[in-house]
Structures are given as C-alpha cells and as structure tokens.
C-alpha positions as CSV (number, residue, x, y, z in Angstrom):
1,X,124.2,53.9,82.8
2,X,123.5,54.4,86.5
3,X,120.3,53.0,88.1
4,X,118.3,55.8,89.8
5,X,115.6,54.3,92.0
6,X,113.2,56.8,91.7
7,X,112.5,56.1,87.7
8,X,111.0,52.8,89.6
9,X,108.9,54.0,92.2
10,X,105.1,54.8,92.7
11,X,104.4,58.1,93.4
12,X,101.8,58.3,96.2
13,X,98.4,59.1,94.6
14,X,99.5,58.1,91.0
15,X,97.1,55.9,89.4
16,X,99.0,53.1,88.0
17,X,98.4,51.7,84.4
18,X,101.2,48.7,84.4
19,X,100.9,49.1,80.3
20,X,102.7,51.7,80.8
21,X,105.5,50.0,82.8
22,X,108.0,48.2,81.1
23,X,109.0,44.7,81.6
24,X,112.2,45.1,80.4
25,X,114.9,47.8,79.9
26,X,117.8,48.7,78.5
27,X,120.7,46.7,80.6
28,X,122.8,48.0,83.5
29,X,125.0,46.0,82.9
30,X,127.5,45.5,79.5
31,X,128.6,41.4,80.4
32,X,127.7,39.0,82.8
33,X,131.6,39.6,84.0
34,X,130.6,43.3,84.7
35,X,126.8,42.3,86.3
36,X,128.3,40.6,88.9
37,X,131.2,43.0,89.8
38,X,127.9,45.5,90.3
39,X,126.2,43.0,92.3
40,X,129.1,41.9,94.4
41,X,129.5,46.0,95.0
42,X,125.3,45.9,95.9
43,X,126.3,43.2,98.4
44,X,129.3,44.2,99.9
45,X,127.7,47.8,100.8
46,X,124.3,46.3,102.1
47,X,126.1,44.0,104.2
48,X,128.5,46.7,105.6
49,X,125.0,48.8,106.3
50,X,123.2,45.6,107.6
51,X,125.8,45.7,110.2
52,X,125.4,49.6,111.0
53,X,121.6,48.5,111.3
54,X,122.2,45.8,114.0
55,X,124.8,47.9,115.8
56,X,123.0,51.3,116.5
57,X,119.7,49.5,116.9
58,X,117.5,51.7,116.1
59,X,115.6,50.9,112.4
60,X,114.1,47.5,111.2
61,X,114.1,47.3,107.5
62,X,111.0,45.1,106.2
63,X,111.1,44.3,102.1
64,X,108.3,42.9,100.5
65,X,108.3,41.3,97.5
66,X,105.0,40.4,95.4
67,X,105.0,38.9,91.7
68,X,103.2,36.3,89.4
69,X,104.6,33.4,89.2
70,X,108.6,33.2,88.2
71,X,109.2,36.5,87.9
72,X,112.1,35.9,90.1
73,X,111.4,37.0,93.8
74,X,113.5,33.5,95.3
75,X,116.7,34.6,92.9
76,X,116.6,37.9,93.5
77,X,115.8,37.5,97.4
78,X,118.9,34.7,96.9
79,X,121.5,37.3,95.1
80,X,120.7,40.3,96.7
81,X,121.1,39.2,100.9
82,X,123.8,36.9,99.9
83,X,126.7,38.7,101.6
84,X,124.3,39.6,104.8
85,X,124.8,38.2,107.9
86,X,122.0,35.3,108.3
87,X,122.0,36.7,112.4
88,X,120.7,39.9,111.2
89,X,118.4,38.9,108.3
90,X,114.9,36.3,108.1
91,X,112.9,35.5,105.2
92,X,108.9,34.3,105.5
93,X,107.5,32.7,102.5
94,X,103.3,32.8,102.7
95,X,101.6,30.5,101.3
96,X,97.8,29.4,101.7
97,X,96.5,30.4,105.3
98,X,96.4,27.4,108.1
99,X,93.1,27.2,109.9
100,X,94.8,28.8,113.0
101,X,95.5,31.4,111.0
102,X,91.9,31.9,109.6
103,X,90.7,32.5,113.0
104,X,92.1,36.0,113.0
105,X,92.2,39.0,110.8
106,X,94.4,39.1,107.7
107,X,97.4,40.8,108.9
108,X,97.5,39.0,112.1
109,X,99.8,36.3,110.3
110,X,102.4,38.4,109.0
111,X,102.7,41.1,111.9
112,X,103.8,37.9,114.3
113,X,107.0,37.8,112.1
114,X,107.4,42.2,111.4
115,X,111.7,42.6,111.8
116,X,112.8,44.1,115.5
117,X,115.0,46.7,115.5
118,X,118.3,46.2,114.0
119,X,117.3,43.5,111.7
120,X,116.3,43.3,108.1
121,X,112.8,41.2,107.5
122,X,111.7,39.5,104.0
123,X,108.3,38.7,103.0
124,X,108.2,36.7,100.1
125,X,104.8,37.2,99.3
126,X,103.4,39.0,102.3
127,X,99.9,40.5,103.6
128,X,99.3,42.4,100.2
129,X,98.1,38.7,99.1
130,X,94.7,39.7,100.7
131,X,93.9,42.2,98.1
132,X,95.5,40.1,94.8
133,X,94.8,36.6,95.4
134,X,91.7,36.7,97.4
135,X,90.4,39.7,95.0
136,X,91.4,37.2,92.1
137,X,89.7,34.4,93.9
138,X,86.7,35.8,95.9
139,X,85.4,32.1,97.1
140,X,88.8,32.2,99.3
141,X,87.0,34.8,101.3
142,X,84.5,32.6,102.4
143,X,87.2,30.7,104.8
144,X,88.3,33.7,106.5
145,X,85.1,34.1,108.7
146,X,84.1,37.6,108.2
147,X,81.1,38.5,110.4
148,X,79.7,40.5,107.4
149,X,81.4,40.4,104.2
150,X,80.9,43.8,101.9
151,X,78.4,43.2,98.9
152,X,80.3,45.9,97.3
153,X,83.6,45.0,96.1
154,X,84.8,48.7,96.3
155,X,84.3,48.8,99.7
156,X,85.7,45.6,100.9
157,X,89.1,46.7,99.2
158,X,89.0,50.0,100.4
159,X,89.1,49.0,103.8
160,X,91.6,46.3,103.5
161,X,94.1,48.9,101.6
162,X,93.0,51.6,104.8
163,X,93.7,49.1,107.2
164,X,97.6,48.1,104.8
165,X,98.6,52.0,105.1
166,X,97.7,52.3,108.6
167,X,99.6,49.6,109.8
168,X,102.7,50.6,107.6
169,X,102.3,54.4,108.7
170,X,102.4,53.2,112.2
171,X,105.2,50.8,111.4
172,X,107.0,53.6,109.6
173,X,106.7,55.8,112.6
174,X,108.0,53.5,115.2
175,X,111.7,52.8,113.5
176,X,110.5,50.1,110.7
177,X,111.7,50.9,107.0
178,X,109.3,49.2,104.6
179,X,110.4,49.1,100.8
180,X,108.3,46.9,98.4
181,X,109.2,45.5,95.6
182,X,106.5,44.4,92.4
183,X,108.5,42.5,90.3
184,X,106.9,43.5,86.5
185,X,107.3,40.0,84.1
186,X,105.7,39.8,80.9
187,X,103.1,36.9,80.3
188,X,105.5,35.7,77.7
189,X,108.8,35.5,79.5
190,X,106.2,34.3,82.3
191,X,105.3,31.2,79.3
192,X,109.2,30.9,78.3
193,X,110.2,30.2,82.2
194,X,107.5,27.8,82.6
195,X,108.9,25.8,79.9
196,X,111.9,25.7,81.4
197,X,110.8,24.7,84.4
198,X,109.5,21.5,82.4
199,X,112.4,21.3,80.0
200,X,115.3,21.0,82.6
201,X,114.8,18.2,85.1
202,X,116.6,20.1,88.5
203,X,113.2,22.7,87.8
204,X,110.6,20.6,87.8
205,X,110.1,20.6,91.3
206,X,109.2,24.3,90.8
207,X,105.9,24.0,88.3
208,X,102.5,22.4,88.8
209,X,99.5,22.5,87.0
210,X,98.5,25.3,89.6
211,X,100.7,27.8,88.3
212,X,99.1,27.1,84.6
213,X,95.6,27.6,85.7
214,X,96.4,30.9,87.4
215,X,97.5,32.2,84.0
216,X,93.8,32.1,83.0
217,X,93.7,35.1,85.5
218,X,95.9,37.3,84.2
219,X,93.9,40.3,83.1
220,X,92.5,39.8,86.4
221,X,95.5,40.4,88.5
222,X,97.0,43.3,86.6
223,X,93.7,45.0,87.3
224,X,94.3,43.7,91.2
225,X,97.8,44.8,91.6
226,X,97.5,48.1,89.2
227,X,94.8,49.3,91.8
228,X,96.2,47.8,95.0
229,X,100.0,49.9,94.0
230,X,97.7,52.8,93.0
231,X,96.0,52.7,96.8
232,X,99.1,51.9,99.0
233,X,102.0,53.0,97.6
234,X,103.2,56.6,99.7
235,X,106.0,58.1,100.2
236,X,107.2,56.8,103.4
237,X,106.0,53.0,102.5
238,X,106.9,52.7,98.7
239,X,106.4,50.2,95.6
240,X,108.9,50.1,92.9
241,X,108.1,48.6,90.1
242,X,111.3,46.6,88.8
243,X,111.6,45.2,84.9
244,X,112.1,41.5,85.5
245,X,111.9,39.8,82.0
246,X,115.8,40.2,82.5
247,X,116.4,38.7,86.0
248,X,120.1,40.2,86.4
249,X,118.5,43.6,85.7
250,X,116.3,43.4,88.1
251,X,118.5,42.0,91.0
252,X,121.1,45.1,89.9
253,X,117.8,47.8,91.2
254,X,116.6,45.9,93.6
255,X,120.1,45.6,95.5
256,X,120.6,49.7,94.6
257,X,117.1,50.5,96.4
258,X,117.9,48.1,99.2
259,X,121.3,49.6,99.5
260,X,120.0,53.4,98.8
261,X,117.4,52.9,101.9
262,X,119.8,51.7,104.1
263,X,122.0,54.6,103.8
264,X,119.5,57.5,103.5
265,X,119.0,56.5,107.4
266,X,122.5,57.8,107.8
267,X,123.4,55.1,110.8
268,X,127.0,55.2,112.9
269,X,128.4,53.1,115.1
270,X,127.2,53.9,118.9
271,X,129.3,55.8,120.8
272,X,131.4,54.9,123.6
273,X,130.7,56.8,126.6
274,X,133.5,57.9,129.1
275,X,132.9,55.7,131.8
276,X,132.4,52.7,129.3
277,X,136.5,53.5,127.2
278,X,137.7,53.4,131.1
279,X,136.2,50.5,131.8
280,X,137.5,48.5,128.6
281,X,140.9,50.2,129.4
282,X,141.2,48.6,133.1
283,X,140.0,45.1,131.2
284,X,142.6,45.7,128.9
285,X,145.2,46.1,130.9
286,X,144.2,42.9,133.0
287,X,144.5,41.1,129.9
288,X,147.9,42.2,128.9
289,X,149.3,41.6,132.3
C-alpha cells in the first residue's frame, strides 16, 4: 500500500471535524523488518534533497509539528531527520514564554529562529500554541500585555489566525516551504503511553502531574485545533493530519510528505560557469604538478 500525502492534508476552506479523522490506519508497513527498510529509504532521499537544498540556496523548508501530549512529535522529529546533515538542519522546542518574550507580540519569538535559505527549520511546538494553549487557557493571556484584549473570543482568534496566514503567505512568497504536521492520538493510546511513561523507569522523566491535568481539557482542545486547522490551513502553507496511535505509521507519512515537498521544488546542483571550470582547471593543474 503506498502512502499518498494528499489523503492527509487539509484542504484550504474545509471545516475540520477531527471525528472524522482517524487515529489509526491500516499499516504501511507488513513487519517491523520492512518499516524500517521504508524509513531508511524516507531518510536516505531527504538527506540526498537536504543537500540539493543547501547547495542551490534558494528555499528554506520550515516543519511544524503540534500534538497533545505523547503523540510522538520528539520520535518522529528523531527518526525522520536522522540521516540529515545536523549543518543543514535545527530544531526549537517552545515551551512557556520568558518575560523577555512577553514584551512582544506572539510571533515575535518564533520568527527570530524562521530557517535561511538552504536550511531545513523544526518547530516542535511552534507559534500555533497562541491559538491552542492560550485559547485552552485564557488567564495565560493576561501575561502577554495586550493594550486591549477582545471581549469577544471570535474576534480575538480571528485576528491571531489573520495575522498566522499572513506571515506564512509572506514566508511562502520569499523562498520558505512550510509543511505542518498535527499529529492525531486518541485519548486512549494518549492514557496507555502515559502509563508507560510511569511503568518503565528510563520514561519517567517524561510525565508530570501537568500532563494529567491537561487531559481534563480535552474536548477543549479538539474544539481549539479543529477550528485553528479549519482557519490556517491553505494550499501553499498546509496541515496534514497524520494517524499516530501507531507511531511507526506515522513517522512512514511524515518522512513521505517531508520527502514529497522537497522534491516537488525540483532543485539541481548550481551550475558552473565558464570562467569558474577554468579557474578550477588552472588550480588543478597546480596541484598535480
């Protein structure tokens, strides 16, 4: 069965309903032998792309992932750049904002760390935070210093998801490649993790008492991240929406969108100009005398 990206995407103006999505499919893979001959193919063609990338200079890739808790984003982030050049490649994790960081506007913190051109950028949890966890948690709103914070909760998100797509539209336009990745875990497989983060001792550093509490919110979130896909998904900046109860699954289409992006942009190697090939040919022969 081969994985075809668009079966995961959000069609811009679709209004999401994530009942609807899955969060878990039939298997691309037969074995765990034959997953990671796929994957190792995933990696070995990113990393021969990533290099294209950095060579001709001209697109940054920027891949966001967002998720509740342990649906996988460090794993997959982990398997799928794992044959990539760590020169070419960077990974920011958010977490809550510093006080420096309060002082400006939401996306100031994340647009100080947006890929240059010929590198491939990774938020793990990214500006898209503003309209999940701040919509989940309204009292976080009253840090960020807002001269006039909306009464109307419609109108507050509306401009924050205005202000996302204009900033990814202009990002889009000069050279930046943004793909973003929801990764879709049931609450159950969300409750069997957790107890495996208790169970085995090497993953206890990974769960607090936090991560419990948050799944008091859950109805809440869906509703936060079915409207905020819904609003900023389009066709030049899109979400996918990738099955992650099975996290080998989900690292298999994640790695074929990463690697289907990268070649859509249809890069080669820079040319070498007339002038230049005589040049290396006088420094050649130099060398060989």
């Amino acid at each position: 069965m081969k994985i075809i990206p668009r079966d995961f995407r959000v069609r811009e103006g679709d209004e999401v309903s994530l009942k609807k999505w899955p969060t878990i499919i039939d298997p691309f893979y037969k074995s765990k032998a034959q997953y990671q001959e796929l994957l190792a193919d995933h990696v070995t063609r990113l990393s021969s792309q990533q290099q294209l990338l950095y060579a001709s200079n001209r697109h940054a890739i920027l891949l966001i992932f967002q998720a509740m808790d342990a649906a996988g984003k460090d794993g997959a982030i982990r398997h799928v750049m794992s044959g990539v050049n760590p020169q070419g490649c960077q990974v920011f994790s958010y977490k809550h904002p510093s006080a420096t960081e309060l002082q400006h506007d939401f996306l100031w913190r994340t647009t100080r760390d947006l890929p240059e051109r010929g590198r491939i950028g990774i938020f793990n949890r990214s500006y898209y935070e503003e309209v999940l966890i701040v919509r989940v948690h309204r009292q976080i709103l009253l840090n960020e210093g807002l001269p006039d914070t909306p009464h109307n909760d419609k109108t507050l998100w509306e401009n924050r998801y205005r202000s996302i797509n204009n900033l990814e539209r202009h990002l889009h336009a000069n050279g930046t490649r943004i793909v973003k990745f929801f990764l879709h875990l049931s609450k159950e497989e969300q409750r069997k993790r957790f107890l495996a983060r208790i169970d085995q001792p090497e993953k206890n550093w990974k769960f607090s008492m936090a991560d419990v509490e948050e799944r008091k919110f859950w109805k809440q979130y869906m509703k936060a991240y079915e409207e905020c896909l819904s609003a900023t998904s389009t066709d030049n900046c899109p979400w996918y929406v990738v099955p992650a109860d099975d996290k080998e699954n989900a690292r298999l289409i994640v790695s074929r969108i990463v690697v289907d992006t990268l070649e859509e942009l249809k890069m080669s190697y820079p040319k070498t100009s007339e002038q230049r090939r005589e040049e290396l040919l006088s420094i050649r022969k130099r060398l060989m005398e």
